[in-house]
N, C-alpha and C positions, 0 to 999 in steps of 0.2 A: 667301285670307282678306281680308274689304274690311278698309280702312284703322281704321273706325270700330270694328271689332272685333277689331282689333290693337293699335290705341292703347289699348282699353278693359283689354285682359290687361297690356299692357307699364304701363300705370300701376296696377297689383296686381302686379308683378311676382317683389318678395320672397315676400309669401307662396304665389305659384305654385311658385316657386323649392324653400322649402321642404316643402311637401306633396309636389312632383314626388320632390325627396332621400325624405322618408318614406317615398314608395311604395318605392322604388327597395330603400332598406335594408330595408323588411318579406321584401322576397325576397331579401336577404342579397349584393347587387350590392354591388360595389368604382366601379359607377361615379356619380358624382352629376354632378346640374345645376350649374351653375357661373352661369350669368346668362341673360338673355332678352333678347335686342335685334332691333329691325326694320329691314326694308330693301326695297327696292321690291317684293321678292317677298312679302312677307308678315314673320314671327315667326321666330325662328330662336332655339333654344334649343342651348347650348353645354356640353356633358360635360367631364371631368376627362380622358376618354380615348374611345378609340373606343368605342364600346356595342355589345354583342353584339345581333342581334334581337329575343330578349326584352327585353333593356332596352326598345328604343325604342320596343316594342307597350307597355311598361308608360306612356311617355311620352305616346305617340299617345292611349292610352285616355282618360290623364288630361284632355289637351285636350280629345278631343271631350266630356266630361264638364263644361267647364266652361260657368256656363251664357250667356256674350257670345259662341258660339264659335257659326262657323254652320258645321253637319256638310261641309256641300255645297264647301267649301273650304279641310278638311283635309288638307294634303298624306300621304301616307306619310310615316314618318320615315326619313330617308336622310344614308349621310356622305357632307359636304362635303369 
C-alpha cells in the first residue's frame, strides 16, 4: 500500500475501526479491531485476539472496499 493511501485510511481511522468491529459482530465474532497503525510495510490493523480466517477475510474485504485503498497492494491478512 503507497504511503499516500495509508495515511489517507490511518487519518479516518476511528471510523474504519468501528465499521471493521460492525462487520466483525454482524457474524457474531468475539474478535474486534482494537486500532490501525502504520509502518514501513504499510497498515496494520490490530485484534482483541488472534482472528480465525474468516474473521480476517471479513477484514481484508473491508479494506479492499474502501475507496483510498489501491486493490493492487492489498496484503492477505496474516498473524504477526
Amino acid at each position: 500500500m503507497s504511503a499516500n493511501n495509508s495515511e489517507a485510511i490511518i487519518s479516518q481511522a476511528n471510523a474504519y475501526i468501528l465499521n471493521i468491529n460492525k462487520f466483525l459482530k454482524s457474524v457474531k465474532s468475539e474478535v474486534s479491531a482494537d486500532f490501525i497503525y502504520f509502518n514501513n510495510k504499510g497498515i496494520i490493523i490490530t485484534t482483541n485476539k488472534a482472528a480465525a480466517p474468516s474473521n480476517l477475510n471479513i477484514v481484508e474485504m473491508y479494506v479492499k472496499e474502501l475507496d483510498n485503498s489501491n486493490l493492487n497492494n492489498v496484503m492477505s491478512p496474516h498473524l504477526l
